[in-house]
N, C-alpha and C positions, 0 to 999 in steps of 0.2 A: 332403520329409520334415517331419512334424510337429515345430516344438518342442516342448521337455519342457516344465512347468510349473515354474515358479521358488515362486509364493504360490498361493492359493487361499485364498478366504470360502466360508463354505458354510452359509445360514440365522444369520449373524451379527447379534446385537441389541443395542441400549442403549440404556437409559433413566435419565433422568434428571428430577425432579420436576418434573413439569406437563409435560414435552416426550420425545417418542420420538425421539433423535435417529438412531438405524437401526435399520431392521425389517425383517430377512428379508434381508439382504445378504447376494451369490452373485457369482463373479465369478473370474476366475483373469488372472494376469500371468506372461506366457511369456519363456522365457531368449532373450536377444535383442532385447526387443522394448522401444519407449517407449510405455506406455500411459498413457494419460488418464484424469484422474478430475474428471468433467465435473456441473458442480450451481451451482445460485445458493447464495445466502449463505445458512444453517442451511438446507441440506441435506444435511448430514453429514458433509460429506469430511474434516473437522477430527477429528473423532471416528473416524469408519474409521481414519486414517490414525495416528493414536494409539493406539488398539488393535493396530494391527499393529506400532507400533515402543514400547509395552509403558507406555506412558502412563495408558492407561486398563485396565481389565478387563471383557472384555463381559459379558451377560447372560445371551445365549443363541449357541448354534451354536459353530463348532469352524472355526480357520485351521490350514492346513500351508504349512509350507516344508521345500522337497524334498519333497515327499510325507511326512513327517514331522509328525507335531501340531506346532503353535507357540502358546504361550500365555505369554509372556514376562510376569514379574512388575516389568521393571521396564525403562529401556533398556539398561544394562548386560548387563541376559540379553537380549534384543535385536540389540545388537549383535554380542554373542559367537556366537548364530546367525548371522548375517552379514546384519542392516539394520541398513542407515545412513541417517539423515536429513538434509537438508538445512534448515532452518525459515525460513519467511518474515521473522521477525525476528533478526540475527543474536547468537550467545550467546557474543562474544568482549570482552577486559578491556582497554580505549584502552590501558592504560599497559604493560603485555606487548607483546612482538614475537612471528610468527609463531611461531616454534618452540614458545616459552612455551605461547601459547593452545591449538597444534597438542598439545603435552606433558598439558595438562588434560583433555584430552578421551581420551588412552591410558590401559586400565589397566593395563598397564608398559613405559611408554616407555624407548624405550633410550638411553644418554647425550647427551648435547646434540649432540656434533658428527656422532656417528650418525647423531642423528634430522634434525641440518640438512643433511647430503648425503641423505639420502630424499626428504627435502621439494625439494631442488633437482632430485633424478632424475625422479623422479613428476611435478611440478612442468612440466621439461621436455618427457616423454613428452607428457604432454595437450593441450603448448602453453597451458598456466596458468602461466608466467613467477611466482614471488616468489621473493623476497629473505628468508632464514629469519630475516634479523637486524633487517627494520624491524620498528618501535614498528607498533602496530593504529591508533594515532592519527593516521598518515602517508598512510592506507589509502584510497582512493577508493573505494564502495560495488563495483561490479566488483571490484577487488582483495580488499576483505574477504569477499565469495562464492568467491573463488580458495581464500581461509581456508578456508569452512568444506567446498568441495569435497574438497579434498588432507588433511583432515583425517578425510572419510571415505573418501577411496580409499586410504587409509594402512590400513585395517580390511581392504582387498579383499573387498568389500561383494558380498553373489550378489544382494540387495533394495536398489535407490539411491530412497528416497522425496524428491521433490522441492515446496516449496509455495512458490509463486509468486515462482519461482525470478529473474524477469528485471524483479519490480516495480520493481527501484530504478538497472536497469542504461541503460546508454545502447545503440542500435539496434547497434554494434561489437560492445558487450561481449556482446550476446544471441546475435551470432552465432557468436562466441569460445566462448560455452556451449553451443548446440548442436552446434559440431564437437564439442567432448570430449565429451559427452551419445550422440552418435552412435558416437564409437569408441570409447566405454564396451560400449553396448549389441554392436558389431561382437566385441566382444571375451567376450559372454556376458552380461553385466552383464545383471538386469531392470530397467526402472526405469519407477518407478509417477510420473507429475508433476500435479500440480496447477498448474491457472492459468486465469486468467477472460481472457485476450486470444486468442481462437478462433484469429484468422489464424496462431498461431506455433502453435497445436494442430493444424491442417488441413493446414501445410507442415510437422511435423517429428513426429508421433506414429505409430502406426502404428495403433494401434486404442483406441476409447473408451468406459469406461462411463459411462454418465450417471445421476445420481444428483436424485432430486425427492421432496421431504419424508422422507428418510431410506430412499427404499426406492431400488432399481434398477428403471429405467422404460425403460434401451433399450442397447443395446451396437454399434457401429457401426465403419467404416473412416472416418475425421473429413477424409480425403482426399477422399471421396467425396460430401459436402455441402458447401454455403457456410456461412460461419457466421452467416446468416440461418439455415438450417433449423438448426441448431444451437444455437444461441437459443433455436429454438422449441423443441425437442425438449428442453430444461432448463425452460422455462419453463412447459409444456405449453398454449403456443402461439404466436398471432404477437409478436411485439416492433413496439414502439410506436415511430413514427419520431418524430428530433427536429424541431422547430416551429421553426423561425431568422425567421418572420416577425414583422411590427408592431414594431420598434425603430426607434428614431434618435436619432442622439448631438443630446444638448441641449447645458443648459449646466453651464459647469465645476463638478465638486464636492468631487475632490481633489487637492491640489497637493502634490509632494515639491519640497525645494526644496536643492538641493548639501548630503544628507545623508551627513557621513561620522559612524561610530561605530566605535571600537575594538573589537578578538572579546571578547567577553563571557568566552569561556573560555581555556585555551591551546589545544585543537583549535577553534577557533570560527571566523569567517573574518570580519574587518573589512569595513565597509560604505564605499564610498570614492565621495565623491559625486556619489549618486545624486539620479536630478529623471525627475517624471514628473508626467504630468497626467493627470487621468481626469474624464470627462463624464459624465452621467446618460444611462442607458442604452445604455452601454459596456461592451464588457468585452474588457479588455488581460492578454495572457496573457502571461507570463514562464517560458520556460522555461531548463533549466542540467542537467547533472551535478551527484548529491548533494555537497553539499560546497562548494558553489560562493557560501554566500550566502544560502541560501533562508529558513532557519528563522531568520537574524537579520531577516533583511529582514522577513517578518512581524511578525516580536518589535515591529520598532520599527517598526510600521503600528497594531499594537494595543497598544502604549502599552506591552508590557515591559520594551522599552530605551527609553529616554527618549533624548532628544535637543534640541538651543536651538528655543524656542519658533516660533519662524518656518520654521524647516525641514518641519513638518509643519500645512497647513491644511485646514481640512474647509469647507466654504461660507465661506471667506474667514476663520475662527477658526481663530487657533494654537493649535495643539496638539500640538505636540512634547514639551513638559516636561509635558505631564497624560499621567495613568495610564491605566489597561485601562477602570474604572468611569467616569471622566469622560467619556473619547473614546465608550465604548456608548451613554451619555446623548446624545452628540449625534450619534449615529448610524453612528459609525463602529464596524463589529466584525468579529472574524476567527475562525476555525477552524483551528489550528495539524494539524502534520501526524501527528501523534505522538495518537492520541485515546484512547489507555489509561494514563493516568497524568499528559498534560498536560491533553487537551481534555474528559478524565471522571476523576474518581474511581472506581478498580476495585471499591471495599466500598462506595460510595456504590447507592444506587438509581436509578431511571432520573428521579424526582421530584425525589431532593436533586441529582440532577446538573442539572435542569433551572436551579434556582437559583443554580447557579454563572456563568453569567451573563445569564438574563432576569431577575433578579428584580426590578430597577428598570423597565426597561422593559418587562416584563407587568406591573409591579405585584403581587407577590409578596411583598413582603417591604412590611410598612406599620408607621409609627414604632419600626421594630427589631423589629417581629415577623411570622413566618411566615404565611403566609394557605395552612395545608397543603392545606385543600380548592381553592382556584387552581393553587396550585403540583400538584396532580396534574391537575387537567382541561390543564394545559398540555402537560402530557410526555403527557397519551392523546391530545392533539391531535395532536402529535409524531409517535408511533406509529402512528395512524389514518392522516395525511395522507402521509407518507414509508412506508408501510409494512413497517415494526419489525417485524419476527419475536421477538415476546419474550412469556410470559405476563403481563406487564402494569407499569407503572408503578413496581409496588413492588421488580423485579427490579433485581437488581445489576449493573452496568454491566458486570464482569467475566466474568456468566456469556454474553452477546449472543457472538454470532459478532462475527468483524472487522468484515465486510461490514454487517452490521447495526448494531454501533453508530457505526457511519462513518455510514450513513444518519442515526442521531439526532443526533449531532453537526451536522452540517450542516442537516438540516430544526430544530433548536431554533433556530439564528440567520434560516434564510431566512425562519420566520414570526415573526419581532420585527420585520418591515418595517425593512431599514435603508437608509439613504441611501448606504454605502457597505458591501460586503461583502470580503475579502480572506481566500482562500482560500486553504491549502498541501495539492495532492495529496489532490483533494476525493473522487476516487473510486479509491484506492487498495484495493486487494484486497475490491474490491467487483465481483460478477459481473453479466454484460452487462446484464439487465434492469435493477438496481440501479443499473449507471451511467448508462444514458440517463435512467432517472427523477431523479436527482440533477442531472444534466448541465442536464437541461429545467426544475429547479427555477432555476437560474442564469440560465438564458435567460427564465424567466420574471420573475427579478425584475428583468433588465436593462428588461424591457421594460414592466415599471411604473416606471418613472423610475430605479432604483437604477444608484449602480455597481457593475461586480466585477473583484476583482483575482484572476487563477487562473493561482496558482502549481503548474506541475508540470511531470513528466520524460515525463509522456505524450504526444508530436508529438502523435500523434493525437487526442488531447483535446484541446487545445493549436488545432488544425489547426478541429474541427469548432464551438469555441466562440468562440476571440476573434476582434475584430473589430481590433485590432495585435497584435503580439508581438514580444518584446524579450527578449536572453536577458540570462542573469547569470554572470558569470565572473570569480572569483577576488575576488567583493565589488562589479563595476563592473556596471551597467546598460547593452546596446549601446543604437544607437539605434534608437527605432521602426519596423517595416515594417508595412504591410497586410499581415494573411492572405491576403487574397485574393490568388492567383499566387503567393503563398512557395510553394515546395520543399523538400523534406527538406535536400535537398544542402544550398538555401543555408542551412536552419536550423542545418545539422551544422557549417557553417563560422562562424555567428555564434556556437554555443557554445562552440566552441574557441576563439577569438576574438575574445570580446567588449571585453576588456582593451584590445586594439588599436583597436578603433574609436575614433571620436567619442562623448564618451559627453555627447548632447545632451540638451535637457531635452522632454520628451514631450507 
């Protein structure tokens, strides 16, 4: 027996100045089922997916749910038809407890102790275990997902839209979310998910639209390809294999040395110290559980937390107590993980963000003044050599897809040539072709002499770049292993774990 149809697009369009972000979109999502919404970065699915849960308003063509028009003015009339979304960034307030956050998002939540036996019932049902009464601040990335699930199975959602839902989870928690994802859908649920990690598309979807420069170019069973031809079939064709040849570790270029620093914030997580060494044309991968560490440990690699001058040296110069600007100058620079707000300004353009930090080292900036015509041939070099899905230079950082301005981010430092690069979650919600080109930019500069330090939650990234790896746990550095012959298992045990090791110098 045929399932009914939950959504349906049908010649759906929008545009938006200088870019078509969908044209002609067709496509239906059945009760029961987890369908995929499969596309590199700007090619739409930000946008479909917004228009269906009433963010945007399209141009052209006409959605139903239930067989019924849907054309939600806003998400509130959205929800009230019954979709709910999940968003890749989450929209909860650190100093609120569940209930609280869970309370902001009802439009008439019932009393508190009410609504904190729902949240334990539901809660239970799915096997998403929370507590209605922790602070959001207590929350491990996994856990704050538990939020923003229970917050829409609380609506009894007939549309669960998902966007890359397991970027920030560890290999347990992802499987934690496809059991309930599955006896979601067992239960009728449709649910539409976005995500660029094929393998969990190929093991847990049932069928896929793929999406390429805003149109639909192929609909598939994603069980039934590898996710090589699924690559291709987004990218419309082969994907580029990475290059790991011509490196080898010279000599040393950065030295951590028993760096502790206090949490910056009160949710922040103190540094307790940490020592590492890194050689030219290396690259030592760190990986952790959000929460663990990561974004100070950057911080204070590119000069935002300061630290006693010896603790931190670049070719044998301390540089612990110098800033962001001094350590760039001599070669040290990093890409934080956060790249809409920390690593770009969102009203800035793709130009003035280029000068936020090449403008010494390209020469950009000469006796306190702007050299505008540099400063844009640098950001079209940017866009040309990474290839930036953006009408040009002058655009604002805000309007790039994720994916794409993740790409500018990281290609504006890998072409300042630096001696040392340190990275947080360089290819974060960037899709397959975008990661390996990024990936192969890392590898390529390992192998002109530089260092790189790459931080992320992705093993697999993790697995396919560095050449040690060392996890972070609760602020401590374990000790080094060769990639080579690591296993998940043992990775899964050093991140747990790290605390208790040896935590020796690298």
């Amino acid at each position: 027996m045929t399932q009914p149809e939950v959504f349906r697009a049908e010649g759906v369009g929008k545009s938006y100045p200088g870019v078509r972000a969908n044209d002609d979109v067709s496509f239906a999502v059945l009760q029961g089922e987890i369908h995929a919404l499969l596309g590199e970065n700007g090619a739409g699915k930000s946008t479909l997916v917004k228009m269906i849960y009433g963010l945007v308003r399209p141009d052209q063509g006409r959605m139903l749910l239930n067989g019924k028009p849907h054309h939600p003015g806003d998400p509130r009339e959205a929800r009230a038809a019954g979709v709910a979304m999940v968003f890749q960034h989450f929209s909860l307030f650190d100093a609120l407890t569940v209930a609280e956050n869970i309370a902001l998002g009802m439009e008439n939540p019932p009393p508190r102790r009410a609504l904190s036996d729902q949240i334990a019932t539901v809660s239970q049902e799915f096997g998403l275990p929370l507590n209605p009464a922790r602070r959001i601040a207590t929350l491990s990335a996994g856990e704050r997902q538990r939020v923003e699930i229970i917050r829409c199975l609380l609506q009894d959602p007939k549309l669960l839209i998902m966007d890359e839902p397991t970027s920030v989870l560890t290999p347990q928690e992802a499987e934690l979310l496809f059991a309930t994802l599955r006896k979601l859908a067992d239960q009728g649920t449709a649910i539409l998910y976005i995500s660029h990690k094929l393998d969990e598309i190929r093991t847990h979807c049932d069928r896929a639209t793929i999406l390429r420069a805003g149109r639909v170019v192929d609909s598939c069973d994603p069980r039934a390809h590898s996710a090589r031809e699924l690559a291709a079939l987004m990218v419309g064709g082969e994907m580029r294999q990475i290059d790991r040849s011509g490196r080898r570790a010279g000599e040393v270029l950065l030295q951590v040395q028993d760096l502790s620093l206090p949490a910056p914030t009160a949710e922040g997580t103190a540094l307790k110290q940490i020592s590492l060494t890194l050689r030219a044309g290396e690259i030592l991968g760190i990986g952790g559980v959000a929460g663990n560490g990561q974004e100070e440990l950057l911080a204070a690699l590119s000069g935002e937390l300061r630290s006693p001058p010896q603790t931190v040296l670049l070719n044998g110069t301390q540089l612990g107590a110098a800033g962001p600007e001094q350590r760039r100058k001599a070669g040290l620079l990093a890409a934080p993980e956060d790249r809409l707000g920390h690593a770009a300004v969102p009203d800035f353009s793709l130009t003035e963000n280029t000068l936020l930090t090449a403008g010494s080292r390209k020469d950009l900036v000469r006796s306190g003044l702007i050299d505008h015509k540099a400063a844009t041939a640098y950001a079209r070099q940017v866009i040309d050599s990474f290839d930036v899905r953006t009408p040009g230079p002058g655009t604002a950082a805000r309007a790039l897809s994720g994916g794409n301005l993740q790409k500018f981010v990281i290609g504006r430092e890998v072409l300042q040539a630096p001696r040392v690069l340190a990275v947080n979650q360089p290819t974060w919600g960037v899709d397959a072709g975008a990661a390996a080109a990024v990936r192969q930019s890392l590898l390529d500069l390992a192998r002109d002499g530089a260092g790189v330090i790459v931080i992320s939650q992705d093993l697999d990234e993790l697995l396919e770049l560095s050449d040690r790896f060392c996890a972070l746990n609760e602020g401590r550095l374990s000790e080094p292993r060769p990639t080579e012959g690591l296993t998940l298992d043992e990775i899964g045990l050093m991140l747990g774990g790290a605390h208790g090791m040896e935590v020796a110098s690298i």
